[in-house]
N, C-alpha and C positions, 0 to 999 in steps of 0.2 A: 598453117592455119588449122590443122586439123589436132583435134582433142584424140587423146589415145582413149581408147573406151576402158583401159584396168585404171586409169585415172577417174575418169567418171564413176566408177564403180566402188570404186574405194571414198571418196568421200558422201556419197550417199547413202554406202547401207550399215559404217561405223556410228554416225550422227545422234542413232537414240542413245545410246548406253553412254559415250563420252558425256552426255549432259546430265544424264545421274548419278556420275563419280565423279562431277566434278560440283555436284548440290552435297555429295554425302558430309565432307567436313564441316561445311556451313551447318549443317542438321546435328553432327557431333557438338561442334561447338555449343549448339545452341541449349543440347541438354546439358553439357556442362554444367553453360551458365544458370540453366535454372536449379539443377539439383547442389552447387556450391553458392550461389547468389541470391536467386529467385525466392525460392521455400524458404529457408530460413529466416530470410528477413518476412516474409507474410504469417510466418509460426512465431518469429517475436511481437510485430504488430498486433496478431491475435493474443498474445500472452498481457501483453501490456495495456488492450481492451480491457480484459476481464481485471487484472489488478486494479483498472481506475473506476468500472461497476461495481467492482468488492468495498473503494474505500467508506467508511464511515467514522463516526463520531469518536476521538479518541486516539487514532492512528497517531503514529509518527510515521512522518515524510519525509523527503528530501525531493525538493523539486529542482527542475531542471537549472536553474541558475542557484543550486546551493546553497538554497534557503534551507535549513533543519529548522521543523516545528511539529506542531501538535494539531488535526485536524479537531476545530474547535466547531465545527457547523456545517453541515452539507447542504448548500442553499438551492441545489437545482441538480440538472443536467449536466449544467458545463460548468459550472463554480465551486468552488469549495471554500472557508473560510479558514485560514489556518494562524495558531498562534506562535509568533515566533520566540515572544519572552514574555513574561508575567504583561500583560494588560495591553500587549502588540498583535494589532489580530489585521492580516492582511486579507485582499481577498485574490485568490489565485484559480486560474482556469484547470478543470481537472487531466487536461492533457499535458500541462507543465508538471506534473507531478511524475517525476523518473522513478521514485522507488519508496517499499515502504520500507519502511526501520524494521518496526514492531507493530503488530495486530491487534486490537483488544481481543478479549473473548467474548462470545454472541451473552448478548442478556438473560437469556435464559438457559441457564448450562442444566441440560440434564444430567449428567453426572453427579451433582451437588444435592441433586433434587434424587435422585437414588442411593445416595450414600447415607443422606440426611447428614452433611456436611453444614457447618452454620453459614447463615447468609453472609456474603463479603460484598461488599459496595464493587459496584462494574467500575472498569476502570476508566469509563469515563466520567465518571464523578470521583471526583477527589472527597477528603472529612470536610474540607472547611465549605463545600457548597454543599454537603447535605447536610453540613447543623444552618445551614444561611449566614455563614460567616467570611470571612476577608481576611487575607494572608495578615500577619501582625498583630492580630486582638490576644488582649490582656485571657490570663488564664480564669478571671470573672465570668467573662463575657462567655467563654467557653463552656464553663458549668452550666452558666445560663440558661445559653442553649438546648446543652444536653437534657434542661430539665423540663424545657416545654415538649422536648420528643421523646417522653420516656415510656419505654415499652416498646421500641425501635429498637432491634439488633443491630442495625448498621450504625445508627445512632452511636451506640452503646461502643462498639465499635474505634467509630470517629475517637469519641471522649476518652476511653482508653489510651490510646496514643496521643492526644494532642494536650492531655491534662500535665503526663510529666513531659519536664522542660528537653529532657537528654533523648527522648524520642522524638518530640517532636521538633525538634533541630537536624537529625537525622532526616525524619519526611520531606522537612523543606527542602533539604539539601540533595535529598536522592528522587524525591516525586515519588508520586502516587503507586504507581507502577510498576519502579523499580524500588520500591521500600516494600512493595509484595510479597517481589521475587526474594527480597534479602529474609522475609521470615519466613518463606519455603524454604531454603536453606542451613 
């Protein structure tokens, strides 16, 4: 019935420090997990905030169920209107949107405006809405046009490419945007 006292003594004065090496891997682990798991995913969440703050008028998207279209309206906060094909205009929340394509460039480029570069229509206006015309009109209607806006460089512009037939088959067929890029080239 008697307790030896190197017994007693041994599990009372070992008890602090076993319990901090046996906390220390739980604590390893746990930065692991935040510096392989944690951060990252709170550094992409932050990434993909700002990408859905930045979207506007013009963009190409790809949203989460793999819609590709063109953002045709920013109606809000949480909305966006986007077009998928010529006259398909959905409306999608801007947290469904996973990625942009392509950027426009902001409206007002100072570069062009220090170069004194001639004015080029933003790319979110295509020729056929700044003469106020409609995919398909007769090359009439087009002069038409260009003759109530005259004195308009973008104008001038539009009428240039959509008068002959072999450019403006081209525009249709490559967009606004990327019929840009192909005369940068």
């Amino acid at each position: 019935m008697f307790i030896s006292t190197a017994f007693a003594q041994a599990a009372n004065g070992d008890g602090g420090t076993s319990t901090l090496i046996q906390l220390a891997p739980l604590a390893l682990i746990f930065v692991v997990f935040y510096f392989l798991i944690i951060r990252p995913q709170q550094k992409k969440t932050k990434e993909h905030k700002a990408m859905i703050e930045a979207l506007r008028r013009g963009d190409r998207v790809v949203t989460s169920g793999g819609l590709i279209g063109t953002v045709a309206k920013v109606t809000g906060d949480r909305e966006i209107i986007v077009e998928i094909a010529d006259g398909v205009r959905v409306r999608v929340l801007r947290g469904m949107v996973s990625e942009i394509m392509s950027k426009t460039e902001p409206a007002d480029s100072k570069d062009a405006k220090k170069t004194g570069a001639p004015a080029r229509l933003e790319s979110t206006e295509d020729y056929y809405s700044h003469l106020g015309l409609k995919k398909g009109v007769s090359a009439a209607e087009i002069a038409a046009a260009f003759a109530s806006k005259s004195g308009d460089e973008k104008a001038a512009e539009a009428y240039e490419t959509l008068k002959d037939p072999v450019r403006r088959k081209l525009y249709d067929s490559l967009g606004h945007d990327e019929y840009l890029e192909h005369l940068k080239d």
